[in-house]
N, C-alpha and C positions, 0 to 999 in steps of 0.2 A: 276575718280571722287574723288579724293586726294582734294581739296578743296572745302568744303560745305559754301554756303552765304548765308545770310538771304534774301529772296525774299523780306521782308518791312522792312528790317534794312535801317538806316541812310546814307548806304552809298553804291553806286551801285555797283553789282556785275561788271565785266569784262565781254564786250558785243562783241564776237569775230569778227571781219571784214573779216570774211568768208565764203562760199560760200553757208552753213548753217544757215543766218542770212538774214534777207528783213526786207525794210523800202516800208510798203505800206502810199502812200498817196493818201487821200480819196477826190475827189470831191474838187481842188484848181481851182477852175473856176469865171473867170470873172465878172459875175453875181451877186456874193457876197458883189461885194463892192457897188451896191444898196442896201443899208444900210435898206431902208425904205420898201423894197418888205421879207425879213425877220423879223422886229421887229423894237425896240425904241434900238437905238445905238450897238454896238460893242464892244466886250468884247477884251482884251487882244493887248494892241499897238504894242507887239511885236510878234507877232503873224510871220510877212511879213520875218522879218530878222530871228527869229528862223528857219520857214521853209527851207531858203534858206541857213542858216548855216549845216542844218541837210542833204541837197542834196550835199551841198560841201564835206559835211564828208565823204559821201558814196563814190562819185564819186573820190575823193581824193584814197580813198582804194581802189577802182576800178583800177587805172591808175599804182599802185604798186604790181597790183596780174596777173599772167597767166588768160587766160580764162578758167572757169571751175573751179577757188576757189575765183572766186569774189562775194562779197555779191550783194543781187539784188535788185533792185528798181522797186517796181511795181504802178504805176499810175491808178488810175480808175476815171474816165468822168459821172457825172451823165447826163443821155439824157433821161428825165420826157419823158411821153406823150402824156401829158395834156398842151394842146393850153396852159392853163393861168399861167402856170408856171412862175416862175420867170428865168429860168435855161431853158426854152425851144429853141427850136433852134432857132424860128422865133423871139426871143428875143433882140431887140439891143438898144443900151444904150451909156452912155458916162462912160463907165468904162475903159476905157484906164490907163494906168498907167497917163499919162498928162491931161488927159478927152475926150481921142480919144472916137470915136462910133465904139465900137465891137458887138461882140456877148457875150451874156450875159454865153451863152456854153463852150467858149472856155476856152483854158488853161490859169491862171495867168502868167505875163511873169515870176518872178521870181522860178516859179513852173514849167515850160516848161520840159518833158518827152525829152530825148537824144536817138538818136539813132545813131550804128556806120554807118560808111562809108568809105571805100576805101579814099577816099579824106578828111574825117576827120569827125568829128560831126556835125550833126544837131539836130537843136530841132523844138520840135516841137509844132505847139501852136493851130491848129485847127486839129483836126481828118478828115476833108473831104481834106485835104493837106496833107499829109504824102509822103515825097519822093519816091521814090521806090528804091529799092538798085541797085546801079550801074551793069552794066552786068561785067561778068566776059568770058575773050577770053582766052580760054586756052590754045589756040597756042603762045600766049605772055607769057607763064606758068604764068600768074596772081595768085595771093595770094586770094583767095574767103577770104569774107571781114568775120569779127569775129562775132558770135551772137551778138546780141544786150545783152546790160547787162540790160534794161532798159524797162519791160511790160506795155504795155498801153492797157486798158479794158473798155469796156463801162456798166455801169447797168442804169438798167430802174427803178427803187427804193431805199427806203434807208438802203436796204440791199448789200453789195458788195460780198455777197456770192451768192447771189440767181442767177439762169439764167447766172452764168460767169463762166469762171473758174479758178478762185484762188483757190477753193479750191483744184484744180486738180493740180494748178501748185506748192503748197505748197508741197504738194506728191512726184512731179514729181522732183523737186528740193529740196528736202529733208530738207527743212526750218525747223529750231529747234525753231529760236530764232524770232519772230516776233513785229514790232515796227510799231506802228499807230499813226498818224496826219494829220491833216487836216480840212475837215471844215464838216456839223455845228457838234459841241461837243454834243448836246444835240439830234441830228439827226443820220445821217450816222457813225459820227463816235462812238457814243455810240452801234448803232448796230454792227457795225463791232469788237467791242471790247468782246462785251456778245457773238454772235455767235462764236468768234473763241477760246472763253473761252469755249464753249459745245463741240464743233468739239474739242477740244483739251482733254475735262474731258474724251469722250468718244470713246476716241483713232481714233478719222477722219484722223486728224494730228499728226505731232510731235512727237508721240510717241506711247508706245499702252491705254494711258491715265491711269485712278484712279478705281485703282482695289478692293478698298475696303473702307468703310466708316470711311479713315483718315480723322484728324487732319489738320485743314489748317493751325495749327499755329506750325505744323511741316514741314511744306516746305522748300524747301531747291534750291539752283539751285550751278548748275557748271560753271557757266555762259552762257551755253549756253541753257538746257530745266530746267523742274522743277522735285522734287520728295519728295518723302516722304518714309520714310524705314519701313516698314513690324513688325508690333509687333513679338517679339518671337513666340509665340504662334499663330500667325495666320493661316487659313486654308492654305493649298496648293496652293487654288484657289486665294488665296489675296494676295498673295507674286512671285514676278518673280522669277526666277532663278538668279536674282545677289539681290536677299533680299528685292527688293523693292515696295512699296504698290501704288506708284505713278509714271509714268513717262510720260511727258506729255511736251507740249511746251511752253515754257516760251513767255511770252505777256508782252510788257510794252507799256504804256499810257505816248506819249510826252505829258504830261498837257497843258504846257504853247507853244506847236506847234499844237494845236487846237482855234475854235474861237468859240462863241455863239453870240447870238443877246437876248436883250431884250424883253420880251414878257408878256401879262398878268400881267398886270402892275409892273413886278419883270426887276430887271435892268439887263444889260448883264452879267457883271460882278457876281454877283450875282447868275445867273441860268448857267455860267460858272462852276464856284467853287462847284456848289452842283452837276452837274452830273459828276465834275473827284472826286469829292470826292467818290460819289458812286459808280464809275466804279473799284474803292481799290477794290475791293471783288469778279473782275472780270479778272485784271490787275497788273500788278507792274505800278506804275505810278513815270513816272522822269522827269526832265528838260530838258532842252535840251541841258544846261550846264551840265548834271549828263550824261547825255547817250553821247557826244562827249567823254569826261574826260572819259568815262569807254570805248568806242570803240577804242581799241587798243592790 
């Protein structure tokens, strides 16, 4: 821990592309670009090309690491299951990228979840279609094909912790450093940002969280979780054993790789910027130009 960053300084900390690091995307589903079954217009034009610069990034540093220190990509499908949903399955629409009739459920093309395969990648864009992985004949000594780098989840509300398990797999995969985008800003992914700021305060995640009533404006990260150092004088009980009063996982909010919609006579735009604003207090929030530029 030789170099301390400001978790809201100006300029991002260094976001490691290792296998301690996930970019979960929340609910990129087809459905959303009926503009009119969420609200009065659409927030953020570049919403389409962020998201899809932010899977190149990953998938880019995926393709340069062993398996086993590649950063992960986890997908999660909202599946309502309430008939009038807009998102429900019996949903379909002219939402195509050209204005095909899909399902309003499905995955965005540009957003499509990859999985490996002996014969090479696919993706994937409905969850009732997922290939099955090729068989493996061991008498041809075949190579059994790599983990998938790439989790696809289904939740039934606009929590992505509840009823799933991310939070199991954040565990299980020893995620320090966690990065959220997707869709709506004022929905799913505002909850997914609050929940794993608690799960992180109160060591679920990341680390064994905030042991004592520090200072937020003493935070600090390595680039990879967050901390905050132990007053001299602190009990026993508020201080680790390497000094420190915090340690916990670092969250950042892509602002501008989320969308909102319009509602309540407030424009998108508008009830965009006021919940990543709020979510500062929950998040480190960057660009998606800030979080490329630092994954390295």
């Amino acid at each position: 821990m030789s170099h301390h960053y400001s978790v809201t300084g100006d300029i991002a900390a260094p976001i490691p592309p290792t296998s301690t690091t996930a970019l979960l995307l929340v609910d990129n589903q087809l459905g959303f670009r009926d503009i009119t079954a969420w609200g009065i217009g659409a927030s953020n034009p570049e919403f389409e090309k962020n998201v899809t610069a932010l899977i190149a990034a990953f998938r880019a540093a995926c393709a340069e690491k062993p398996e086993g220190q590649r950063p992960l990509i986890i997908h999660v499908q909202y599946r309502p299951v309430w008939t009038d949903h807009p998102l429900h399955i019996s949903k379909v629409g002219p939402f195509g990228a050209n204005g095909e009739h899909v399902r309003a459920i499905d995955f965005l093309e540009f957003a499509a979840p990859r999985v490996l395969r002996p014969e090479g990648p696919k993706f994937i864009y409905t969850l009732d279609e997922t290939p099955p992985p090729a068989p493996v004949d061991p008498k041809k000594d075949a190579v059994p094909r790599p983990l998938a780098d790439e989790i696809i989840m289904t939740s039934h509300g606009h929590s992505v912790f509840i009823n799933t398990p991310l939070e199991s797999i954040l565990n299980k995969r020893g995620i320090k450093t966690l990065l959220i985008a997707g869709m709506a800003t004022d929905l799913a992914v505002s909850t997914a940002v609050r929940t794993a700021q608690n799960l992180a305060l109160t060591g679920k995640w990341g680390g064994r969280g905030n042991m004592a009533d520090a200072a937020a404006s003493e935070r600090w990260t390595d680039g990879t979780s967050v901390f905050v150092e132990a007053q001299e004088d602190a009990p026993e009980d508020e201080r680790g054993e390497d000094g420190l009063a915090v340690e916990m996982g670092r969250i950042i909010l892509i602002g501008d790789a989320t969308r909102a919609f319009g509602k309540a006579g407030v424009d998108a735009e508008t009830v965009h910027s006021v919940h990543v604003e709020s979510l500062k207090d929950f998040a480190e929030v960057r660009s998606t130009a800030e979080v490329i530029g630092a994954f390295h």
